[in-house]
SELUM-868165 format. One record per residue: x, y, z of N, C-alpha, C, O in turn; residue in three letters. Coordinates in steps of 0.1 Angstrom, whole numbers, plus 5000, padded with zeros to 4 digits. Layout:
BEGIN
XYZXYZXYZXYZala
...
end
This chain:
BEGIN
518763931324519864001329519564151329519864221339unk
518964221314518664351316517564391327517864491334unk
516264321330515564321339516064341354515564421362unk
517264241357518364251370518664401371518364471381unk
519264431363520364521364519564601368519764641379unk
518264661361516964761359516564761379516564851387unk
516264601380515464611394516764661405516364671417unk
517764681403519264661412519364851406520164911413unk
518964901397519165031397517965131403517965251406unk
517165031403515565121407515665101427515165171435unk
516365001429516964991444517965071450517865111461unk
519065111440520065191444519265341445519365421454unk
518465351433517765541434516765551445516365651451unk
516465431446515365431461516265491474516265591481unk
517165381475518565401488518765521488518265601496unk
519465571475520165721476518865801479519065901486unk
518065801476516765881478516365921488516166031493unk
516365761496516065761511517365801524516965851534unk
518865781522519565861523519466081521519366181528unk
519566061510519166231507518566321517518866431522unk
516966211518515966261528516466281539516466391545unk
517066151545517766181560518566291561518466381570unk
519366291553520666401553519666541556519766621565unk
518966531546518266681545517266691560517166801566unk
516666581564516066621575516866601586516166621596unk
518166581591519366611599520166771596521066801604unk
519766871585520666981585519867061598518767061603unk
520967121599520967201615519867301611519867341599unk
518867361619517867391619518467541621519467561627unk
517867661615518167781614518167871627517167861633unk
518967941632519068011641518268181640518268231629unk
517868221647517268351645517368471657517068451668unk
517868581651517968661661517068771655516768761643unk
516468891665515668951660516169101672516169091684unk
516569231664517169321664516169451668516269541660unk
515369471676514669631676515369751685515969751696unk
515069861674514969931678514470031688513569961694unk
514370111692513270201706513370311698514470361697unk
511870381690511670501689512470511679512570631679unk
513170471669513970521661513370521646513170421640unk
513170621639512770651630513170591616514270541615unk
512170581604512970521590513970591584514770531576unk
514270741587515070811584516870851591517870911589unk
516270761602517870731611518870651608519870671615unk
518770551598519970451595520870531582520270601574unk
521870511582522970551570522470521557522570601548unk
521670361555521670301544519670321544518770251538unk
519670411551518070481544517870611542516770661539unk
519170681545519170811539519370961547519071071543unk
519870911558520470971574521971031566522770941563unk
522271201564523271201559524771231573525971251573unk
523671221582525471211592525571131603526371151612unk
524671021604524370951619525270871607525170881595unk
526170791616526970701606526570571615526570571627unk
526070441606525870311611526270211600525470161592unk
527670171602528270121591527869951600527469861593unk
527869951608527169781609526069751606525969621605unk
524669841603523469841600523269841586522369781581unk
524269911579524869921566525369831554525269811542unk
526169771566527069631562525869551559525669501548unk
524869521571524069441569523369421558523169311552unk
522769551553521969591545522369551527521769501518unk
523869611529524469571517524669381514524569341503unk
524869301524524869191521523369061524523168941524unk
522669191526521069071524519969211520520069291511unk
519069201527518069311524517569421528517269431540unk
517469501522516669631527514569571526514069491518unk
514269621533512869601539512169741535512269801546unk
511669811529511369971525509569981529508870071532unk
509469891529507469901533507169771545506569671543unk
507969851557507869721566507369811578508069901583unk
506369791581505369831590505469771602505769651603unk
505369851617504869861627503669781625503069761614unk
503169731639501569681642501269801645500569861637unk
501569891657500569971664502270081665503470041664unk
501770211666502770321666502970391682502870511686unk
503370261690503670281704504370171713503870061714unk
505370191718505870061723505369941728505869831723unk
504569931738503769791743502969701740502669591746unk
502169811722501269711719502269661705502369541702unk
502969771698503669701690504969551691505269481682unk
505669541708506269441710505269311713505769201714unk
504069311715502769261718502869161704502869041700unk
502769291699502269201683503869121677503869031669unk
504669161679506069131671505969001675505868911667unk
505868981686505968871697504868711695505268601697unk
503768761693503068691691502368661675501868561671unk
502568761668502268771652500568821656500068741648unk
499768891660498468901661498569071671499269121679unk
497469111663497069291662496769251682496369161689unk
497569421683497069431700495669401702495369311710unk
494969461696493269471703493069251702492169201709unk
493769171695493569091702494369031715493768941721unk
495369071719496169061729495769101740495869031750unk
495269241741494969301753495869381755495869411767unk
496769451749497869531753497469671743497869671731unk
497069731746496369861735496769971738496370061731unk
497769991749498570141751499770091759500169981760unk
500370241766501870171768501570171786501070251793unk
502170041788502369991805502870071809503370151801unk
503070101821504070211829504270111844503770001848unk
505070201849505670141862504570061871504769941875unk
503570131873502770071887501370041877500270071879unk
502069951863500569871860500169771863500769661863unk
498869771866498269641869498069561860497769451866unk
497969561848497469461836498969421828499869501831unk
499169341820499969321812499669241803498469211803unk
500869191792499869071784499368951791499668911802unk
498468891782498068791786498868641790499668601782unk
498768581801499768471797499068351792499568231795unk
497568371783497868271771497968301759497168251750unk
498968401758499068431743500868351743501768361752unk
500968311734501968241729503068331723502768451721unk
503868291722504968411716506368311709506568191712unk
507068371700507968271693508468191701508068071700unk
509568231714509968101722508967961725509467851728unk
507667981723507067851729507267741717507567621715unk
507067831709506367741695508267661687508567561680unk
509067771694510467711692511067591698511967511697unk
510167601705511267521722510667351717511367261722unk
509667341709508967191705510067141697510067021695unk
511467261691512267191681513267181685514167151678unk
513167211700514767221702515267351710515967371720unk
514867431702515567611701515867631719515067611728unk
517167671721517467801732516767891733515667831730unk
516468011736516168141732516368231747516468161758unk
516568361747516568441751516468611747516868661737unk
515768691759515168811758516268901762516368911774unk
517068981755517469051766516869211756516369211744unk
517169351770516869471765515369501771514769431779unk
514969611766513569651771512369551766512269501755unk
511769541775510469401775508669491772507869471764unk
508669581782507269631784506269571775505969611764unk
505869451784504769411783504469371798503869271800unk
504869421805504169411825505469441834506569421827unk
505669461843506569481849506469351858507569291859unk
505469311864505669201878505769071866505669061854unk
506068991876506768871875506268761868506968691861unk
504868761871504268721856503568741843502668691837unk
504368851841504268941828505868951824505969041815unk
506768891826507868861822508568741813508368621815unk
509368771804509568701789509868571800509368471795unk
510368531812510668391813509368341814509468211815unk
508368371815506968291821506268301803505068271802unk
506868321793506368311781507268261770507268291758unk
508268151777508668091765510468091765511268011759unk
510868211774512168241770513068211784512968241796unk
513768151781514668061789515268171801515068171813unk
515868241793516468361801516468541796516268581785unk
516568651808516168781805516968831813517268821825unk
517568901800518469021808518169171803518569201792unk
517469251811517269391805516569481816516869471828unk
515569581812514669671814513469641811513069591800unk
512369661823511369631820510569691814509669651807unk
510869811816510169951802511070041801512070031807unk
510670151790511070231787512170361795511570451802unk
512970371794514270421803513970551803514970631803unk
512470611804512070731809510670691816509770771816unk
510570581823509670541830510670501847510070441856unk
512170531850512470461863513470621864513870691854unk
513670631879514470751882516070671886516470551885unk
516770801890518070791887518670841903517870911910unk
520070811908520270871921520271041928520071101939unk
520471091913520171251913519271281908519071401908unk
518271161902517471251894515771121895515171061886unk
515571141910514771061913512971051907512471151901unk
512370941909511070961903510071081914510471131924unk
508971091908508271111918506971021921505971021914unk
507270911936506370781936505370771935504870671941unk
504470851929503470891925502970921914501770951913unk
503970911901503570931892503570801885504370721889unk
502570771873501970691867503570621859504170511857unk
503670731855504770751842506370751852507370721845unk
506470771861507970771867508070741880508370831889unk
507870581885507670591901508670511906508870531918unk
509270441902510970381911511970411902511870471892unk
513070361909514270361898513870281894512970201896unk
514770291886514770191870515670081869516870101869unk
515069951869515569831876516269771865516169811853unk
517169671868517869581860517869451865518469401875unk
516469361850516869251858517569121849517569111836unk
518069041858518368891852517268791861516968771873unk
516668741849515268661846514568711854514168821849unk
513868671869513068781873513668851888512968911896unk
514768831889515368921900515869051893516169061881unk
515869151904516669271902517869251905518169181914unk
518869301898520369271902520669431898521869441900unk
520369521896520469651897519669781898519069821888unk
519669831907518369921909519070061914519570081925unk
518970151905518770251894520370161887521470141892unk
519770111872520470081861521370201864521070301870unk
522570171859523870261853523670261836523970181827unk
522970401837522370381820523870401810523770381798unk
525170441814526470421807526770311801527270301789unk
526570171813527170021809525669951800525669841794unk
524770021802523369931798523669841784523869721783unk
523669941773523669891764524869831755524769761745unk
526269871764527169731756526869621769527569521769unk
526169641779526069551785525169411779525269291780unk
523969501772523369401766523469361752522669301746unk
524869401749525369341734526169221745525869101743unk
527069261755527469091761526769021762526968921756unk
525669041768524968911771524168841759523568731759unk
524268931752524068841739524968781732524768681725unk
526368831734527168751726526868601737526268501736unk
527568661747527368561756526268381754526768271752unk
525068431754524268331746524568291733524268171730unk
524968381723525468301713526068191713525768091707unk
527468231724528568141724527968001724527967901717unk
527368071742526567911748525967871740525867751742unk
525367901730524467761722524667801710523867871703unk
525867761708526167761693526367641686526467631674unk
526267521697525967351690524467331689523867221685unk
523667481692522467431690521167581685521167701684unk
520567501683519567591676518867711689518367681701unk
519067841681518567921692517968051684518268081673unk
517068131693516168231692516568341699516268311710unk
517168501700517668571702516868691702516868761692unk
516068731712515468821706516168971716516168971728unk
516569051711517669191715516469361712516269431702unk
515969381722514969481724516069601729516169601741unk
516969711722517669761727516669891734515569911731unk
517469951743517270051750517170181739516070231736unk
518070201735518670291724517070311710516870221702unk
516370421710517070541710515770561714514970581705unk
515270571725514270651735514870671745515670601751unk
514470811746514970911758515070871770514270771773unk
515770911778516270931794514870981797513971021790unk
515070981818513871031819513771131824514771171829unk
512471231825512071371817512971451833513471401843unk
512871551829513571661838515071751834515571821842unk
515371741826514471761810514771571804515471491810unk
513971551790514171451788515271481784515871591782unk
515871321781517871341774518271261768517971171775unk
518871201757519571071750520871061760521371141769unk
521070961757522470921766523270811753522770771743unk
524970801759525170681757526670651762527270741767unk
527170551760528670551772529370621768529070661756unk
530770671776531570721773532370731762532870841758unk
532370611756533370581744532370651735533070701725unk
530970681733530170721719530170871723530270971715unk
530070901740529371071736530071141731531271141728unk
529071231729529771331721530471311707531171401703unk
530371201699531371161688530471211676531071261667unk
529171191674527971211664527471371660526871441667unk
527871391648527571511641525871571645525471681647unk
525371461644523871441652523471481662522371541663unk
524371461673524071501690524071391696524571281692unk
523371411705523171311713522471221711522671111718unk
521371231701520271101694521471031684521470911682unk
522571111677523371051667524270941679524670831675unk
524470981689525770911697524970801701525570701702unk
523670791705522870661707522770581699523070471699unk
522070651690522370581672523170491670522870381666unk
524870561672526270481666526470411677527570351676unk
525870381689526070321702525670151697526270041696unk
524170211695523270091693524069981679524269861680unk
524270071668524970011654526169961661526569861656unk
526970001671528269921674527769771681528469671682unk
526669791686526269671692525769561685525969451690unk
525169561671524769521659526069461654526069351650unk
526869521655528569481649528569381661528869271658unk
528469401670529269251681528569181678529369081675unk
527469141677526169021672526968971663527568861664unk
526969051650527268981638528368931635528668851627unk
529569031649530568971646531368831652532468781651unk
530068781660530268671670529668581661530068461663unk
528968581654527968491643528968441636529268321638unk
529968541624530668501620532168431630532768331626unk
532368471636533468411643533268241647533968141645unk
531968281652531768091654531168021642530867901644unk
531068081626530768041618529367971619528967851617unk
528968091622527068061627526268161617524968171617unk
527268221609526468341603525268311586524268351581unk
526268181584525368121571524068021577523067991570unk
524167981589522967941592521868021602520867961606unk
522068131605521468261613521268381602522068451594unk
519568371606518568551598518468591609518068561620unk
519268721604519168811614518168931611518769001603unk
517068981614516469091609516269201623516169161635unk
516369351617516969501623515069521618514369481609unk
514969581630513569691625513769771638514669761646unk
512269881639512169941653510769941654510069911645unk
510469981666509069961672507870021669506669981668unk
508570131667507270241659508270361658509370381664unk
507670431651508470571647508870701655508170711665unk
509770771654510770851656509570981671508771061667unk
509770971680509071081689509471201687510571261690unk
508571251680509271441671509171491683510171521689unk
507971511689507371581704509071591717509371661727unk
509671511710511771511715512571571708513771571712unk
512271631699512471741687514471721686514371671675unk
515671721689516671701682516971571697518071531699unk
516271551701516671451712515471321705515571201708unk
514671361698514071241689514771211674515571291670unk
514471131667514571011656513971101643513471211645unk
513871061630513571161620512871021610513470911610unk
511971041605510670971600511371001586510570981577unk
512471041583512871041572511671161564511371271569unk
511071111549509971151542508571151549507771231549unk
508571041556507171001560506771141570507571221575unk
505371131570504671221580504871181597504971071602unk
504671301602504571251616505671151622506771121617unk
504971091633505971051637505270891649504170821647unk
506070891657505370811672503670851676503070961675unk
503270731679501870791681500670811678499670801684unk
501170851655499970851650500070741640501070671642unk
499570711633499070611626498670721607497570711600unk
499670801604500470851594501870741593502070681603unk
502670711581503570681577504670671585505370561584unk
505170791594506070821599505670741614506670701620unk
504470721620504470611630504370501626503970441635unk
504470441617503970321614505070221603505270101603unk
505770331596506470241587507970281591508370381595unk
508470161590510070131599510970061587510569991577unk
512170101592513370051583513169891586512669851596unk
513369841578513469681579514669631574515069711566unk
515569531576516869491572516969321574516869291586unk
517069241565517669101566518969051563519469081552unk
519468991572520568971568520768791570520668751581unk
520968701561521268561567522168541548521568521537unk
523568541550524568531542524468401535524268301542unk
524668391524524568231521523168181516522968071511unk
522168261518520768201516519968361515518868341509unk
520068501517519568571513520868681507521868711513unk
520268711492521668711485521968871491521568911502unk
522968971480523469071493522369171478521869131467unk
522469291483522069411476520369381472519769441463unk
519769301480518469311478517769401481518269471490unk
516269461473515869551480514169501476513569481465unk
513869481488511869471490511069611488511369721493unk
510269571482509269691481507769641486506769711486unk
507969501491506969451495506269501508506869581514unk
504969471512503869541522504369401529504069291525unk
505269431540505269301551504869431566504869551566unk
504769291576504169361588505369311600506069211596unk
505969371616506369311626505869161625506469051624unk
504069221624503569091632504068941621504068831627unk
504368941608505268871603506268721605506468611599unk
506668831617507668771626507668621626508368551619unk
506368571636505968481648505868391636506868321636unk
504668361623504268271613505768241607506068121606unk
507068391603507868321594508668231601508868121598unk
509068311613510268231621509768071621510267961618unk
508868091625507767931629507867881618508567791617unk
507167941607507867821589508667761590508567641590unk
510267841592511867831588512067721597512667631591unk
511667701610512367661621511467481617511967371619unk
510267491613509467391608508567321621508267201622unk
508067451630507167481639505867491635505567521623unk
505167471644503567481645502967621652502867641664unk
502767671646501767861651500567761654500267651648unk
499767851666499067771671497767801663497467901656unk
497067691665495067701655494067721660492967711655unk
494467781678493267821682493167931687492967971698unk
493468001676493568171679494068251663494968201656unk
493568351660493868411650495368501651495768571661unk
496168471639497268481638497168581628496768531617unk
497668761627497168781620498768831611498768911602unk
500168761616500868801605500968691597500568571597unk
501668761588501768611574503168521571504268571573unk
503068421567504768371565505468451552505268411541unk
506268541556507268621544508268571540509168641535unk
508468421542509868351541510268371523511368361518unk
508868391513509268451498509268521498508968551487unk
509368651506509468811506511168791506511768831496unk
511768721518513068751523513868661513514768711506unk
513568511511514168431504514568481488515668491484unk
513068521478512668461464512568611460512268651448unk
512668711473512268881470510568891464510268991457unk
509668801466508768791464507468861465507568921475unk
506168901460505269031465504569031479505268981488unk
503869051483503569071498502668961501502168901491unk
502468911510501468791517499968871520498868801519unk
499969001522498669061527498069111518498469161508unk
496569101523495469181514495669281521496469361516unk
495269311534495169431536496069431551496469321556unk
496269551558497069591573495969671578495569761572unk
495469631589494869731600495869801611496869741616unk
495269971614496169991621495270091632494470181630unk
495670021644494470031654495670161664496870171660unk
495370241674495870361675495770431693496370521700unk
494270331696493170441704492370341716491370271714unk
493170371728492470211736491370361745491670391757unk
490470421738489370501746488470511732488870481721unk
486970571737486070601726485970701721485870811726unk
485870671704486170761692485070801689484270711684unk
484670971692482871011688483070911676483970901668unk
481870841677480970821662481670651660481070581652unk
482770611667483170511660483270371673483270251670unk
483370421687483470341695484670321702485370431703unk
484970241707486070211719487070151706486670091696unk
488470201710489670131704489170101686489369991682unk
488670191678488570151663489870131655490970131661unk
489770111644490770091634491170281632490470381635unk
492070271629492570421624492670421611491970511604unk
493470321603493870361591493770211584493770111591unk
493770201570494370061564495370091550495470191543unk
496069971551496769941538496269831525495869721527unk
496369851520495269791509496169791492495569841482unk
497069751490497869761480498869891477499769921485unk
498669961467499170091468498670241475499270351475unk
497470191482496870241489496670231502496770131508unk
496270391510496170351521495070511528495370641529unk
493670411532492670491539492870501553493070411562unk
492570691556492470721573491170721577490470781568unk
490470681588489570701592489370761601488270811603unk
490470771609491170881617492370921620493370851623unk
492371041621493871091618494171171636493471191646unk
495571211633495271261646497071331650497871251645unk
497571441657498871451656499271351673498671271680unk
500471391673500671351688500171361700499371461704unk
500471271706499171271722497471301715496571331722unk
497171281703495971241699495671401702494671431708unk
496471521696496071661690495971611676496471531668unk
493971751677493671731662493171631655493271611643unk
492371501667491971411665490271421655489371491659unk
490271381646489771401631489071231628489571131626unk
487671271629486871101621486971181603486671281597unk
487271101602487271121579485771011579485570901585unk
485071081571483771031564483371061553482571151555unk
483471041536484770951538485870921541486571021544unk
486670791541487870821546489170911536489170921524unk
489870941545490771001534491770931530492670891538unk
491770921518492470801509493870901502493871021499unk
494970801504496570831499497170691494497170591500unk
497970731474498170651472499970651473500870691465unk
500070591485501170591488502970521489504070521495unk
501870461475503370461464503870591458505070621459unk
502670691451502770771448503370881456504370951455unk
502470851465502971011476503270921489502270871493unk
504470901495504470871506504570931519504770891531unk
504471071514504871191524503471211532503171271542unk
502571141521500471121525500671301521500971361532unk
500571381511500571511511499471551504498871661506unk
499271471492498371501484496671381488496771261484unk
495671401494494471291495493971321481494171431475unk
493471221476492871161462491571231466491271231478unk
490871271458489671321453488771171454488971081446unk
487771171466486771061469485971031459485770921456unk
485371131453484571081436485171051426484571051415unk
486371031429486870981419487270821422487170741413unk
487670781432488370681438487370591447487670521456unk
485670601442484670541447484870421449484870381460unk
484970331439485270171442486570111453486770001458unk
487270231454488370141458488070201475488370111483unk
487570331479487170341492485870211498485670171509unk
485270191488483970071490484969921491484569821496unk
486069931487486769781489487469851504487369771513unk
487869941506487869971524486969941532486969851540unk
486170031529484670001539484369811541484269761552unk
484169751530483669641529485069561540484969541552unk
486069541533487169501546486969551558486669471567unk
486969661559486469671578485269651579484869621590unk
484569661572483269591579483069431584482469391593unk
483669361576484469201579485169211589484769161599unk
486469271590487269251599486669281618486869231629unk
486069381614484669431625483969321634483869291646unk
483369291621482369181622483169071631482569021641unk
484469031628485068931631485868941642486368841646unk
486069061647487069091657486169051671484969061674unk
487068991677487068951689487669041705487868961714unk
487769151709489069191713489069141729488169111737unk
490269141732490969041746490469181755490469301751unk
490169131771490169221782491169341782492369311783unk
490769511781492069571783493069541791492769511802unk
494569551787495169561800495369641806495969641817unk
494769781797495369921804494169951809494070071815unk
492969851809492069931815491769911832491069971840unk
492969791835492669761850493269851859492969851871unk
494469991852494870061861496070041865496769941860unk
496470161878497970131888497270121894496070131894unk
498570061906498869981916499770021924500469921924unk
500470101933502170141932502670051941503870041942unk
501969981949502769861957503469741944504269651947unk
502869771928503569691921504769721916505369631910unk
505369861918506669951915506969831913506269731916unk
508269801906509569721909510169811919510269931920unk
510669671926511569721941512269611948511769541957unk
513769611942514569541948515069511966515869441971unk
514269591970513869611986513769771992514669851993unk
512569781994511869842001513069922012513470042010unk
513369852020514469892028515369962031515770012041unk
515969982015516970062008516770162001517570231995unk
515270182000514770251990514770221978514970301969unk
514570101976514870011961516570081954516770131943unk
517170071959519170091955519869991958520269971969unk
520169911947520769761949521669791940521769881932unk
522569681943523469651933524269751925524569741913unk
524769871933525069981929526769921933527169901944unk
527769911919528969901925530070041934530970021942unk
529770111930529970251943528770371940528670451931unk
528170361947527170481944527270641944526470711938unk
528070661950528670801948529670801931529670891923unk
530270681931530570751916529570741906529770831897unk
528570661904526970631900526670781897526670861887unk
526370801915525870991911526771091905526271181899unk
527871071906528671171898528771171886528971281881unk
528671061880528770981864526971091859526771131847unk
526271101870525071051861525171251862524071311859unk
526071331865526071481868525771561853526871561846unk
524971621848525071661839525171581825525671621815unk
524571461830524671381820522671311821521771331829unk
522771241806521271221807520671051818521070941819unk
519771131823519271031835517770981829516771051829unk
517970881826516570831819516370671822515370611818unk
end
């Protein structure tokens, strides 16, 4: 009888066992949105030490999951750093090593993989909206790599002209207006830079709504906070923000962009999507000083956009997923963008692909367990031309625990470009302003554990065809027709031009 009872209880703990499992492999699969910034510095958010740009939705966030304090950029320039966000792997393997412009011929590659593909095997929605630059023509566009739908800018909103404040078709850097597309049509040509960006907090809520019975991927590349385009350059932002920020006009972009962060989160929680959605805030690379009160502030860090000092390279980081990452966290951990592509793919219980080097790490114990960093070391590549003494596109700098060696240094637009032999070494836990370099005879072993990693990483690097090396094109302009002079979709164009009078045209 006791033997009965025994075999009839070791049956029941099997059942419930085998139940448990089902249950647990039926829970709804995590949703993920991913938040960048444009050009916005570590020193621009409220809750990193900005004493008058006020960003109480970036804030909020921060207070109820994590601050990110050593969360690195891949590359300190827009097209190679969304390159790498996107796919988890350093530009020089991608092919994207400087920034696209209007009439480029090269873009990324289309067999590099990027989160939407590796999501879509589980299920996931996803969608791109906001600035893309990674190609302008049509197959260099987020729908031909994974992402269902795209609503935004194809570059940088000082790369397309305005009705009063047109490009000149000739220039590399400013040759049509500046298009607005949904997936790969133009539906507006010269954008109305006033409605841009609560336009693309709607279309994000929008997608939330729609797949809220189901698992989705959100990736939100705002416009905000790189300048208008040049003549002079300008920040902008709608009516309801100008003028409101103690800051200026970089602060009213600022509190523009943070109100838009608040509709995200506040559509998460509304549809009670917020305990099963990580949401993580970063920006692309650091603050463009060379825009001097119309640019972003690197906070402490040195420098800014551009170089591969602290102040291009290290970015505010913020997690927020309520319910599973607790509130008042704070990381001091060495995580990277490239991060992204491995963790999202963990969480979601995705496959990163194996025939290709993936070079971010899964941080899901960084964010979850507040855990130490996944990396030995960070390469930070800078330079798609040849460095006397060192070659085509080298490493610039590395990270290596509390340390971090330059091999070359350099200010903006690559003034003052400098080979270090040895490198010049900053321990920048200690100093992260990089102000004081360590004395090299003293710090011998640990410059030789530098050298020896890049000499491996060297050895091993592979790098993809440039894309910036194939050149323009200007018959590739975006151009909603030719005909019109590429001006579409303008709902009255005379009030367009009047709106845009004395206001910034970027």
């Amino acid at each position: 009888a006791v033997r009965t009872r025994m075999s009839g209880l070791v049956i029941f703990v099997f059942i419930f066992g085998v139940y448990i499992a089902e249950c647990a492999s039926k829970a709804p699969l995590p949703n993920f949105v991913v938040l960048l910034a444009d050009d916005m510095g570590y020193g621009d958010v409220g809750s990193f030490g900005h004493p008058t740009i006020r960003t109480p939705q970036l804030d909020l966030m921060a207070s109820q999951g994590m601050r990110l304090t050593q969360w690195y950029s891949a590359f300190p320039a827009c097209s190679p750093s969304r390159a790498a966000l996107l796919t988890g792997r350093l530009p020089i393997r991608t092919g994207v090593n400087c920034v696209l412009t209007c009439p480029s011929v090269g873009g990324i590659a289309s067999n590099e993989t990027m989160i939407p593909k590796v999501l879509k095997h589980r299920g996931y929605a996803s969608a791109a909206v906001g600035k893309w630059h990674l190609g302008q023509q049509a197959k260099y566009l987020p729908t031909r790599f994974g992402f269902d739908s795209y609503y935004g800018i194809p570059y940088s909103a000082d790369m397309g002209g305005f009705l009063d404040n047109p490009c000149d078709e000739n220039d590399v850097w400013c040759c049509a207006p500046l298009p607005l597309y949904h997936n790969e049509t133009i539906v507006q040509q010269p954008v109305y830079l006033p409605d841009l960006e609560p336009n693309h907090a709607q279309y994000a809520v929008d997608f939330i709504t729609r797949n809220q019975n189901r698992p989705f991927f959100l990736y939100v590349a705002f416009a905000h906070t790189h300048v208008s385009k040049p003549g002079p350059w300008e920040q902008w932002s709608s009516p309801e923000f100008e003028g409101t920020s103690a800051r200026g006009k970089y602060g009213d972009a600022m509190e523009e962009m943070d109100w838009c962060v608040g509709e995200i989160l506040n559509t998460l929680r509304t549809l009670n999507l917020d305990e099963n959605t990580l949401v993580l805030f970063t920006s692309d690379n650091g603050p463009w000083l060379f825009q001097q009160e119309n640019g972003g502030s690197a906070g402490l860090f040195r420098n800014g956009k551009g170089t591969t000092w602290e102040g291009g390279l290290r970015m505010p980081g913020i997690a927020w997923w309520p319910g599973t990452i607790p509130p008042m966290q704070v990381s001091h951990s060495v995580v990277s963008t490239m991060d992204l592509f491995p963790t999202i793919a963990a969480l979601a219980g995705a496959e990163v692909p194996r025939d290709r080097v993936i070079d971010g790490r899964d941080i899901s114990d960084v964010l979850l367990k507040n855990a130490g960093s996944p990396h030995d070391y960070l390469f930070f590549y800078n330079a798609a031309f040849d460095v006397p003494g060192l070659g085509f596109n080298p490493v610039f700098a590395m990270r290596w625990g509390a340390y971090k060696a330059h091999f070359v240094t350099s200010d903006e637009f690559f003034a003052n470009l400098t080979v270090h032999d040895p490198p010049l070494l900053f321990n920048v836990d200690m100093d992260p302003s990089e102000q004081y370099p360590l004395d090299p005879r003293g710090h011998l072993a640990i410059i030789d554990t530098f050298r020896a990693a890049l000499n491996e990483h060297n050895h091993d690097m592979v790098p993809a065809p440039d894309a910036c090396g194939l050149g323009s094109n200007f018959t590739l302009s975006p151009c909603c027709n030719p005909d019109t002079g590429c001006i579409c979709g303008q709902v009255n164009d005379a009030a367009v031009h009047a709106s845009h009078n004395g206001f910034a045209t970027h």
